[in-house]
TORDO-265899 format. One record per residue (C-alpha): residue in three letters; x, y, z. Coordinates in steps of 0.02 Angstrom, whole numbers, plus 50000, padded with zeros to 5 digits. Last residue first. Layout:
TORDO-265899
ALAXYZ/...
end
This chain:
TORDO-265899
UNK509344969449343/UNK508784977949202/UNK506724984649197/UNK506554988948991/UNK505325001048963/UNK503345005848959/UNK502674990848970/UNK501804991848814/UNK503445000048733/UNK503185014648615/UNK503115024748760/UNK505185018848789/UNK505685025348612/UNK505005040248666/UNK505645043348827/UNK507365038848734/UNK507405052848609/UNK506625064648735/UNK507975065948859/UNK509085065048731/UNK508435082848659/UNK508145088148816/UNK510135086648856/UNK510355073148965/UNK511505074449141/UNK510695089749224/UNK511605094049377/UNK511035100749551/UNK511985108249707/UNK512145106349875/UNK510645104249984/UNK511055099050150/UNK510115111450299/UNK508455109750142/UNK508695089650165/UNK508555088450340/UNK507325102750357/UNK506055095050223/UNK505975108450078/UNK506855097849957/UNK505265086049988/UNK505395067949982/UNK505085052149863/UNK505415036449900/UNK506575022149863/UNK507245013250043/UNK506465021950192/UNK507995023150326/UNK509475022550208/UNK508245032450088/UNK508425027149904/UNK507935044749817/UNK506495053149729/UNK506345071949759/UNK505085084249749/UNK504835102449759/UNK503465101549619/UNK504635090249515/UNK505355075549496/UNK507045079849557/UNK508305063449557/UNK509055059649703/UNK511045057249763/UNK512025059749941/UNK513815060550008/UNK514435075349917/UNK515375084650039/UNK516145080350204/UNK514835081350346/UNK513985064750300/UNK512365070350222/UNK513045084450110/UNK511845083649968/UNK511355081749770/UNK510265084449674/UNK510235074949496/UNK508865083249375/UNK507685069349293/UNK506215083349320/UNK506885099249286/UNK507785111349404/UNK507885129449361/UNK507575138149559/UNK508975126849609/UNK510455131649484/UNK510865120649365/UNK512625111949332/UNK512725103649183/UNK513255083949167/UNK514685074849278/UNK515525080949413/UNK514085078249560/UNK513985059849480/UNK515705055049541/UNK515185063649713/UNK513705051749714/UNK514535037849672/UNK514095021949571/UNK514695030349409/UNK513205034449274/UNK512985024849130/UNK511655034248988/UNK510475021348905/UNK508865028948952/UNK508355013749064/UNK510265016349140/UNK509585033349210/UNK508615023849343/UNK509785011549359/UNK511155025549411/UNK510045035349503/UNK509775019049617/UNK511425014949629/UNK511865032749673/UNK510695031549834/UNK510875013749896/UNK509855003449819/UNK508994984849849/UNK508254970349744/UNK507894982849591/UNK509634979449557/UNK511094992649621/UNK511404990049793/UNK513204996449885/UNK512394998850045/UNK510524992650009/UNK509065003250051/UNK507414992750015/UNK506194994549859/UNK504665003749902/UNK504685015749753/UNK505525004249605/UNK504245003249451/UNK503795022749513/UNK505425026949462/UNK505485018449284/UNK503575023349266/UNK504045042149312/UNK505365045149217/UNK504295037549050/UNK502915049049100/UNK503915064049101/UNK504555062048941/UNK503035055748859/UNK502185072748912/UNK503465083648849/UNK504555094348957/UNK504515112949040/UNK502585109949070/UNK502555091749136/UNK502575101049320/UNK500975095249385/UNK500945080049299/UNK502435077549379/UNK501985078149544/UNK500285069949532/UNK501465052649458/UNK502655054549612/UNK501095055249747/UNK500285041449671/UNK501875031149650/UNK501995033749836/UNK500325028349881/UNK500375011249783/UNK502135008849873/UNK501345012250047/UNK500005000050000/
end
């Protein structure tokens, strides 16, 4: 049930902020992360059997064929940086959870949101507003251009199940 609700909450978010992308773009985010909300925190997991935090950005953005490093300060150097008040939905945030930099990885989904695997919740979505995350916000980078973006969200609608789920 919690999952059900979850992927309820993500989908509403980014129908609410579909506006800066298209429609199949957003939706093909969303099915990949809703697929895996629930899924337990796993310290060094990267299969839909258990993430930690850049394993699950990096299988999330694997599904549109782009390999990310499994580290979140590796990540934090890759892409376009983008300032806060321009984030776009498949956006990498990223924050200082440990005390000594880039120790944490999501991916913005819009409306304020966040989708990340929680060491206490597993995959779920949370609000950059939320104190603990607002104190440890560091910075933001888009990794796909929209015009890859795109490319593979629409290869993946044409796909009854709406993409490929690799383990």
């Amino acid at each position: 049930m919690k999952k059900k609700a979850a992927a309820i909450v993500l989908g509403l978010a980014l129908l609410f902020t579909a506006g800066a992308q298209s429609a199949s773009a957003g939706s093909k985010m969303d099915g990949v992360i809703s697929g895996v909300i629930g899924t337990p925190y796993k310290a060094a997991g990267t299969t839909s059997k258990g993430f930690d935090c850049s394993g699950f950005t990096s299988y999330v953005f694997k599904q549109f064929k782009v390999s990310l490093p499994h580290s979140s300060a590796a990540q934090s150097a890759m892409g376009k940086k983008v300032a806060k008040d321009d984030l776009k939905a498949g956006d990498l945030v990223f924050f200082n959870t440990s005390g000594k930099g880039v120790s944490h990885v999501g991916i913005y989904v819009g409306d304020g949101k966040f989708a990340h695997s929680s060491s206490s919740r597993g995959v779920t979505i949370s609000e950059l507003s939320e104190s603990y995350y607002a104190k440890r916000y560091l910075s933001a980078r888009r990794i796909m251009d929209d015009k890859t973006f795109e490319k593979f969200a629409d290869e993946a609608a044409d796909q009854p199940d709406g993409g490929p789920d690799v383990d």
